[in-house]
C-alpha positions, 0 to 999 in steps of 0.5 A, spaced: 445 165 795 448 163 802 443 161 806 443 166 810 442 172 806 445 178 809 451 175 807 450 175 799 446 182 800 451 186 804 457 183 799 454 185 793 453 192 796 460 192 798 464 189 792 459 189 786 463 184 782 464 178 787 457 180 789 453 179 783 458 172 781 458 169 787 450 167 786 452 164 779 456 159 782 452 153 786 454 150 793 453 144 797 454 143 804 459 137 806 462 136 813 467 132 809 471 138 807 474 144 811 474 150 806 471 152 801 473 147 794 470 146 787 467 139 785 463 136 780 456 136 781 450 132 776 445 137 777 449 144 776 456 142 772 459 144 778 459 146 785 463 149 792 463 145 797 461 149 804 463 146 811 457 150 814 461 149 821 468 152 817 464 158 814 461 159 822 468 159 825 471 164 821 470 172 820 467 175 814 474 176 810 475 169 810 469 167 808 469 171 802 476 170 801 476 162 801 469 163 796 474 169 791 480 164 791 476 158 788 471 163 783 478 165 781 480 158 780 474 157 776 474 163 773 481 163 769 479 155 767 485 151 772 480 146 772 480 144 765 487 146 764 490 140 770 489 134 766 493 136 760 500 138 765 505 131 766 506 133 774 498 135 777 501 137 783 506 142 780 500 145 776 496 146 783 502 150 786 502 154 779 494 155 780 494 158 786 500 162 784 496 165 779 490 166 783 494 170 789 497 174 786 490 177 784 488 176 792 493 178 795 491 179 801 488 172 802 489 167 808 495 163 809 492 157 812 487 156 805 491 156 800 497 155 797 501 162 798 507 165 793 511 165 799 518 169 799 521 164 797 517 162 790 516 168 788 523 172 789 525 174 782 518 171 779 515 176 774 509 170 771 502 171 770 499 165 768 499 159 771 502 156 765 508 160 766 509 159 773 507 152 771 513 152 766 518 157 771 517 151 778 518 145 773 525 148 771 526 149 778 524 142 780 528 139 774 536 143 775 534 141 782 533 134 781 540 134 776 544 138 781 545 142 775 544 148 779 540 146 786 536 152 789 534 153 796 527 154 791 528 148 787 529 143 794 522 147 796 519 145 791 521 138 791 519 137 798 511 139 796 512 134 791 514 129 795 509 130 801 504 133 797 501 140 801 495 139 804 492 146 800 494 143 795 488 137 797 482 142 795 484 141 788 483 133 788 476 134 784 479 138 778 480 131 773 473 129 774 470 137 773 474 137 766 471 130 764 464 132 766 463 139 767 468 142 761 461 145 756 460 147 764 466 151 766 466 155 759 459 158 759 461 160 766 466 163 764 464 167 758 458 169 763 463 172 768 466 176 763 460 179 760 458 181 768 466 183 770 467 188 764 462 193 766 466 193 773 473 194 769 477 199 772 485 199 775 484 193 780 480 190 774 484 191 768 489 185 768 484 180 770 478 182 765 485 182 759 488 176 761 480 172 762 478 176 755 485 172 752 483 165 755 476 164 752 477 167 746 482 161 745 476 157 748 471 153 742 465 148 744 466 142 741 463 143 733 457 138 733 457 135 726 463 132 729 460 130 735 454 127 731 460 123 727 463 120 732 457 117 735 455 114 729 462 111 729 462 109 735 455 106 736 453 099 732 455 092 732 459 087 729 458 081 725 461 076 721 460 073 715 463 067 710 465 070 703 467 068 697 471 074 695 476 074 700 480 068 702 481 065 709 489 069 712 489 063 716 489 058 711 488 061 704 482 057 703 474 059 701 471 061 704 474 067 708 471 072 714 469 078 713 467 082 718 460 086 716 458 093 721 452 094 722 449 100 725 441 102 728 440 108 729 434 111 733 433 119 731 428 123 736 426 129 733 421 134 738 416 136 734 413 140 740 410 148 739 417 151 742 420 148 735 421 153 729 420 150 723 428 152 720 430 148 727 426 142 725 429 144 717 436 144 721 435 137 724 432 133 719 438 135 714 442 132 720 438 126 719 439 126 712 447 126 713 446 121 718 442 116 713 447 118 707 452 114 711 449 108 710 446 107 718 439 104 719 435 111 722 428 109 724 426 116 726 421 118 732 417 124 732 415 127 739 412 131 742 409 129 750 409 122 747 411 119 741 407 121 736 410 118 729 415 112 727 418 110 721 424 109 718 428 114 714 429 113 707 432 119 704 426 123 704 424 128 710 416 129 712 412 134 708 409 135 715 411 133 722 405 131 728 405 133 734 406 141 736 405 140 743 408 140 750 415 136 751 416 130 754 423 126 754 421 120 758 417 117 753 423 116 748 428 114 753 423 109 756 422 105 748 429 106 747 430 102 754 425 096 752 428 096 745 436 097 745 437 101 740 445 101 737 444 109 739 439 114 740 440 122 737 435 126 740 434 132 736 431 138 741 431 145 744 431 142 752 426 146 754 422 141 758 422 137 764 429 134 765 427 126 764 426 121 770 429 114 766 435 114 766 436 107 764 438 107 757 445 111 756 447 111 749 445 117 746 448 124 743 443 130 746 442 136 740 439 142 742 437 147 737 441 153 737 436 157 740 435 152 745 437 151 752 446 153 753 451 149 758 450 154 764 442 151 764 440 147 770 437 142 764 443 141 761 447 136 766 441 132 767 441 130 760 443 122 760 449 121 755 452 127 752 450 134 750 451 138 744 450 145 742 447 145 734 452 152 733 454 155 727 
């Protein structure tokens, strides 16, 4: 909640549904901005930026409308969606088009508004397609093929930028780094925004419903696949059965991949046994690739190693409490070419940040992406999901 308390208590007694989101969403204090805007953050995926001398000038409308404006940016996914568009800038204004036509009665001087002469003849709903109609606007001005006094607008705001439109500076950077983030977040809203569904509502909860069900987590199989490509090392070896391309002579190069694999597998009391089945058959998967698995069993330290020869354990040691640091410690001293760690999440967030190499699988019944373990986890994270 904002620091004040009153504040987020007498907001979800007046409006059940921002009251109950707004606490959802982590802020940061930073006198480096003026309204409130969204940004990335290494602890909670995503935050928004407050300017706590901002929030004191203003009035309580204009507080909650700065805060709506951006849950709303977040909520219908705009940050995920401005690193695919050709022209950022022409996404921002459609964004912002798209979030005022639900608040209708938001400032002016905090967003970018649909001003008379944008929205004149304009029936769009989503960003995309307001992205698609200020595209086509912009274009026939370009061209003279049919200038427009919308078209000159929207050339003049691409030329010298809008300064509402600097708030969404942070987005590329949250679709790299938060993208697991925003679509848990999402889903979670949608579940809290459906009991409150009525006229005002609807359109919202129909047009949210159709964004996340378009939305899938990465498949972790492929994940695993492509961290196993990509983790090894090179070299090279004189043959006999390959002549050199250069000259045509023997002995030829060949270039011979090698790769060496660190698989941690949590082995504490929070672990199920179908988890530790799951795990160990994606390590048989991993092996069947012809990579070099050595295998560490682990619960608060390591408790056992060995290479994996095909053959999972009839038993695993450990059964206690979970501790990451010892793992990632061993991996820093000795590189490994990548470290897999098989888990549930459920312990401590680690405080060795020195080895970066590694995939995180958490169990299906681990922890999710909205979970404050989950972005301090170094390297990247995946949910084992069917």
């Amino acid at each position: 909640m904002y620091v004040h308390d009153d504040f987020a208590i007498d907001w979800l007694i007046e409006d059940t549904l921002w009251g109950r989101l707004w606490p959802t969403v982590p802020y940061v204090f930073s006198f480096d901005v003026q309204a409130p805007m969204l940004a990335s953050d290494s602890k909670a995926g995503v935050c928004i930026l407050l300017n706590p001398a901002w929030m004191a000038q203003q009035s309580v409308s204009i507080q909650r409308s700065g805060l709506q404006h951006e849950m709303l940016h977040l909520l219908l996914g705009h940050p995920l969606q401005r690193r695919h568009c050709t022209w950022p800038t022409l996404f921002d204004m459609a964004a912002d088009l798209e979030v005022a036509a639900y608040l209708p009665n938001a400032p002016a001087a905090d967003v970018f508004q649909p001003d008379t002469l944008l929205a004149a003849g304009a029936t769009l709903a989503s960003a995309t397609e307001w992205y698609k109609h200020l595209h086509c606007l912009w274009q026939q001005h370009l061209t003279q093929k049919r200038p427009t006094e919308q078209g000159a607008y929207i050339a003049q705001v691409m030329a010298g930028g809008h300064t509402a439109l600097h708030k969404h500076r942070y987005w590329l950077e949250i679709s790299r780094t938060a993208h697991s983030w925003c679509i848990a977040w999402q889903r979670e809203a949608l579940a809290r925004l459906e009991p409150e569904r009525n006229t005002v509502w609807q359109a919202l909860w129909e047009r949210l419903n159709r964004a996340t069900s378009n939305q899938r987590l990465p498949d972790w199989r492929r994940l695993l696949q492509l961290f196993e490509q990509r983790s090894g090392h090179s070299q090279l070896r004189h043959t006999l059965h390959r002549p050199s391309k250069r000259y045509g002579t023997r002995p030829g190069i060949k270039v011979h991949r090698k790769r060496r694999l660190w698989v941690a597998v949590d082995t504490s009391g929070s672990i199920q046994p179908q988890d530790l089945h799951r795990f160990f058959e994606a390590v048989h998967t991993l092996w069947r690739t012809g990579t070099e698995i050595e295998v560490l069993e682990c619960d608060e330290r390591i408790q056992r190693r060995y290479c994996y020869a095909g053959i999972g354990p009839q038993a695993v040691k450990g059964r206690g409490n979970t501790r990451f640091d010892p793992v990632l410690e061993a991996a820093a001293a000795e590189r490994p070419d990548g470290l897999v760690f098989f888990t549930d999440g459920l312990a401590p967030a680690p405080q060795v940040h020195a080895y970066q190499c590694i995939l995180w699988m958490i169990a299906p019944d681990g922890i999710k992406p909205s979970h404050y373990n989950w972005s301090r986890l170094p390297g990247q994270v995946a949910r084992m999901e069917e």
